[in-house]
N, C-alpha and C positions, 0 to 999 in steps of 0.2 A: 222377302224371299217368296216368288213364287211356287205353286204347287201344281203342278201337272196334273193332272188324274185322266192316266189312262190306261189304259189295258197292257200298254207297255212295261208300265210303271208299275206292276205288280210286283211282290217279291222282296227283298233286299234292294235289286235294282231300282227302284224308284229311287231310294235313299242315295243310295251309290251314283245315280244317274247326277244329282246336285254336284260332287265331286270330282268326280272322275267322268264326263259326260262322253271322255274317246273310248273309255272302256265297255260303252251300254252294250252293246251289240255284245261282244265277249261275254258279258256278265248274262247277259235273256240266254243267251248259246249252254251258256255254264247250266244255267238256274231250271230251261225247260229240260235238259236231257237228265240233271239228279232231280228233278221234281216232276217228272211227264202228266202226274194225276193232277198237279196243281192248274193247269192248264185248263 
């Protein structure tokens, strides 16, 4: 298994990105707007 490490890939989505890779973009949309500070 590769690991990505990117800026992307912060968050749950990183993990989720391995799974569900058509969901990434939904998931960062999700993850920046209830986490705006984590950013």
């Amino acid at each position: 298994m590769r690991h990505a490490v990117r800026s992307a890939d912060t968050g749950p989505c990183g993990t989720l990105r391995a799974m569900f890779a058509h969901s990434t973009q939904t998931c960062q949309t999700w993850w920046w707007t209830a986490h705006p500070a984590a950013r």
